[in-house]
C-alpha positions in Angstrom: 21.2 -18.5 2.8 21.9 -15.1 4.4 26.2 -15.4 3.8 28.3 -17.5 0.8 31.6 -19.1 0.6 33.8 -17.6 -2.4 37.3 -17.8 -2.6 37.6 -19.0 1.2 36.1 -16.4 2.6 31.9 -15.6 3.6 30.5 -13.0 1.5 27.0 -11.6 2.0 24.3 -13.5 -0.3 22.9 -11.0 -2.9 19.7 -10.2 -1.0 21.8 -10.1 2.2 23.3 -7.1 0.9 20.6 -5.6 -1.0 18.1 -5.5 1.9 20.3 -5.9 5.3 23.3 -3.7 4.7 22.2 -0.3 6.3 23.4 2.6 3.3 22.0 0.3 0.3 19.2 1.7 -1.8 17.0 -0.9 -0.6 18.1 -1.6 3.2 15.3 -2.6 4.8 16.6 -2.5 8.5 13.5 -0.3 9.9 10.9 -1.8 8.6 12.0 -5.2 10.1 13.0 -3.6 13.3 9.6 -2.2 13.3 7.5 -5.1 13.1 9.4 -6.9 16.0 7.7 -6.1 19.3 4.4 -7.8 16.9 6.1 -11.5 17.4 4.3 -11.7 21.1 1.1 -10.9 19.7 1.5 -13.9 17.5 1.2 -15.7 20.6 -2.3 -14.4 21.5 -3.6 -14.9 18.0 -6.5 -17.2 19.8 -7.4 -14.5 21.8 -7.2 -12.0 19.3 -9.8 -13.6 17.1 -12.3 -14.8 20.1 -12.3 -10.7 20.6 -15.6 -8.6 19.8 -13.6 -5.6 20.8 -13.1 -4.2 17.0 -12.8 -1.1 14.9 -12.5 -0.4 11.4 -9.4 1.8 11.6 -8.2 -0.8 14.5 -4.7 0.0 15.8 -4.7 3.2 13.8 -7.4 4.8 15.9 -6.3 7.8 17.6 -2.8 7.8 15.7 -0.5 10.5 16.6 1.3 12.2 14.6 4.4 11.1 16.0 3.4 7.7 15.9 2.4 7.7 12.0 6.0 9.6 11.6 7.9 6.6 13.4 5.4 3.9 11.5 6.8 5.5 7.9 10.2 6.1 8.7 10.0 2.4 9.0 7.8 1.5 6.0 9.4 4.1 3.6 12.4 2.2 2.0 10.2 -0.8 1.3 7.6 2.2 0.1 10.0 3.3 -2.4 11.0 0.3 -3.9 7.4 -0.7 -4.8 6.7 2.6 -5.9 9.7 2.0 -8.4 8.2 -1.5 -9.5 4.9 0.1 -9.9 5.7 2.6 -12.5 7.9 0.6 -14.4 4.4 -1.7 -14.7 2.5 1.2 -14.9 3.0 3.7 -17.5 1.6 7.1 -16.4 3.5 8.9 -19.4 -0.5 10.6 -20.5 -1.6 11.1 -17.2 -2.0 14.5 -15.2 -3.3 14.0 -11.7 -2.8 10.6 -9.7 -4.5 10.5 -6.0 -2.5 8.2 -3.9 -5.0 6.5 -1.5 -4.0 5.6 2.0 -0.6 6.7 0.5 1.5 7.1 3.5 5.0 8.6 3.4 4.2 9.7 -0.6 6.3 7.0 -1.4 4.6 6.1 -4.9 3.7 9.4 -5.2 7.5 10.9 -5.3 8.9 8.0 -6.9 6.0 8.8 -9.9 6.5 12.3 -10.0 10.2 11.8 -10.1 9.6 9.9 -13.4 6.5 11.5 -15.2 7.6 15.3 -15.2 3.8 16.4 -16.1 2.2 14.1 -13.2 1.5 15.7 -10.0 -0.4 13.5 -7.1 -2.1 14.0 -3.9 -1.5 11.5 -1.1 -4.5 11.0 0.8 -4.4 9.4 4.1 -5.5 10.5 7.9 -4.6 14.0 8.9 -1.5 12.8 11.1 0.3 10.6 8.5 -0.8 13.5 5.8 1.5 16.0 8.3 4.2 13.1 7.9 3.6 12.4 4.1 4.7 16.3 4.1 7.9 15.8 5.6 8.9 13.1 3.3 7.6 15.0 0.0 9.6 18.1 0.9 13.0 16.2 2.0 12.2 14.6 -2.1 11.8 18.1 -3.4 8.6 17.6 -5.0 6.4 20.0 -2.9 5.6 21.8 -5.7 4.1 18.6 -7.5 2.8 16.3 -4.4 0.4 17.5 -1.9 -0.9 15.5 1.3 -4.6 15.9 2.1 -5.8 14.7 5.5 -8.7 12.5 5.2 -10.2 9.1 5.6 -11.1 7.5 2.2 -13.7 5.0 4.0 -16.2 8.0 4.3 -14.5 12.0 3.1 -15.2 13.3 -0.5 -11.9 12.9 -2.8 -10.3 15.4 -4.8 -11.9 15.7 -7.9 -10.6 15.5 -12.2 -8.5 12.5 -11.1 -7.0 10.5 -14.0 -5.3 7.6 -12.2 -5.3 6.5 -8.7 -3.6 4.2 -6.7 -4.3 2.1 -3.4 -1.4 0.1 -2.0 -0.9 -2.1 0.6 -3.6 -1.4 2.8 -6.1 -3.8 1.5 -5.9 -6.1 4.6 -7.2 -3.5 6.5 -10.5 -3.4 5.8 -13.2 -5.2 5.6 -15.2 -6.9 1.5 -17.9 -4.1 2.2 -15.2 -1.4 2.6 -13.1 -2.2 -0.3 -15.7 -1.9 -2.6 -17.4 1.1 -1.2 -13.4 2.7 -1.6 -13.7 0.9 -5.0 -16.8 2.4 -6.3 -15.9 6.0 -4.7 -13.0 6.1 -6.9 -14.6 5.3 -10.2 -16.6 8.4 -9.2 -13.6 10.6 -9.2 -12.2 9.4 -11.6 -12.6 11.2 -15.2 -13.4 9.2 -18.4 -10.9 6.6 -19.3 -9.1 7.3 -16.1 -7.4 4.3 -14.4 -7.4 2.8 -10.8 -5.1 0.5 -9.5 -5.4 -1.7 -6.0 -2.0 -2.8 -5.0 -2.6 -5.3 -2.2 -2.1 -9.0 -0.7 -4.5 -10.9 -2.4 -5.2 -14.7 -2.0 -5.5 -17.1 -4.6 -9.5 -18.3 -5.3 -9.5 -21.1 -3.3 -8.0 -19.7 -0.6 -5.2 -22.3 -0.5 -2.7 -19.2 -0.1 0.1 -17.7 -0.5 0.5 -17.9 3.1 1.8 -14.0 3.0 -1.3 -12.7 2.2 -3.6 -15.2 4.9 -1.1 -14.0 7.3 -1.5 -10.4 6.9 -5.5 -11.0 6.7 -4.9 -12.7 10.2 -2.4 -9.8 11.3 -5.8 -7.4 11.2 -7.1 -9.7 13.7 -3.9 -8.7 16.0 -4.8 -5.0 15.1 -7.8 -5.1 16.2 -9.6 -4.1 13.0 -12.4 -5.6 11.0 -10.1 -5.8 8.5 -9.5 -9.7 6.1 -7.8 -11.5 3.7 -9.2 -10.9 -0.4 -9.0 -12.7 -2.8 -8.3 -11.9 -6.4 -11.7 -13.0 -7.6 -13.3 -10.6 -5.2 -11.4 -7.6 -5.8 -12.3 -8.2 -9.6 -15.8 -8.4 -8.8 -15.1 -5.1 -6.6 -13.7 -3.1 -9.4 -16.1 -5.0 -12.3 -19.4 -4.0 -9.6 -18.4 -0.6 -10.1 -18.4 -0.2 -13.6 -14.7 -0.3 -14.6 -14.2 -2.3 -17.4 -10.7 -3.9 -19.0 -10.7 -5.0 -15.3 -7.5 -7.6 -14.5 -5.0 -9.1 -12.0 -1.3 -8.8 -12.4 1.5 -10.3 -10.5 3.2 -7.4 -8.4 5.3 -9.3 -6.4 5.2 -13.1 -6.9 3.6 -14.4 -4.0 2.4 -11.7 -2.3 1.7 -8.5 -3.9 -1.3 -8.5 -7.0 -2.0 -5.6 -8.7 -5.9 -5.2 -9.8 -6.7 -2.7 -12.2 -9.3 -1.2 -14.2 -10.3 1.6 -16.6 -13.3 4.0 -16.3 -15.3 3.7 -19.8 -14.7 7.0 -21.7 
């Protein structure tokens, strides 16, 4: 229920208020604005997935920068509150250098750097939302400890003496082959005992659901990428195929976020 009845009168519901009341910490009001105009698309899903006409960064080819600024101003608040959830999970307390991959507006990466006062992080995502990232890390004041690097993490060389690295929410997006080429590419950079963590929408094993995470591998059809739905066992196999070990899954958000992670062997 969005509204309650106490003492005669309707009150907002506690997650009314948390998300939907613009000023709150957590207002999610752009984000959900944002993904509106995709409700029509819904409507052509059959056409959508009869289409040959694919790509691997789908509708992110040719992003402008001031589409990837209006796409994080959206995503940020949402962003931040993960990135919050992510190092109270995680704790980063002995690590140095953290390469946020596909990271967006920074979010993780401020929100760790915020916490961890020896961590600094590079966000790595396509040159335009790297120009964005920018904005966001300066408005946070952590210039001098996050940097953006424009790239694509499918194919360009990563920095290098990583110690942890994470990947959220992008794992729809791409396709089993890609994943685990990203996968193995960080194990490279990573240094001895270093960590990598994939923060995505997974499926259970039998592919039964959560419907959130078959949705969003469905969404990549309306996106027009070769992007699909994963599910946990694969991304262990991903991360085990590459030579992490102490590989697992852990719940991130029930039902729709799992965290996979897994250590480089000193």
């Amino acid at each position: 229920d969005l509204v309650r009845e106490t003492d005669a009168q309707l009150v907002n519901a506690p997650d009314t208020e948390r998300f939907l009341v613009e000023g709150e910490r957590d207002f999610a009001g752009p984000w959900i604005h944002f993904t509106r105009p995709s409700w029509n698309e819904w409507s052509k899903l059959t056409e959508h997935l009869k289409s040959d006409d694919q790509s691997v960064l789908g509708m992110y080819e040719g992003l402008t920068v001031e589409q990837a600024r209006k796409y994080h101003r959206a995503t940020y608040s949402v962003g931040v509150g993960a990135g919050r959830r992510f190092v109270r999970q995680v704790d980063l307390s002995g690590k140095r250098k953290m390469l946020d991959l596909g990271g967006g507006s920074g979010a993780y990466s401020i929100v760790a750097v915020q916490k961890h006062p020896q961590l600094e992080a590079i966000v790595f995502d396509l040159p335009p939302v790297a120009e964005v990232a920018r904005e966001f890390i300066e408005k946070a004041g952590v210039a001098s400890r996050v940097s953006a690097v424009g790239g694509d993490f499918t194919r360009d060389d990563f920095p290098a003496d990583i110690d942890v690295a994470v990947m959220a929410s992008n794992l729809p997006q791409y396709s089993r082959e890609l994943i685990g080429q990203v996968v193995r590419r960080t194990f490279g950079a990573l240094v001895p005992g270093g960590e990598m963590h994939l923060i995505g929408e997974t499926l259970d094993d039998d592919r039964s659901g959560p419907i959130g995470p078959a949705l969003w591998g469905l969404n990549e059809a309306l996106a027009g990428s070769t992007g699909v739905a994963h599910t946990n066992a694969e991304c262990l196999g991903y991360f085990e195929e590459a030579g992490f070990v102490d590989v697992e899954v852990t719940v991130f958000v029930e039902g729709t976020l799992t965290r996979i992670s897994g250590t480089k062997p000193s």
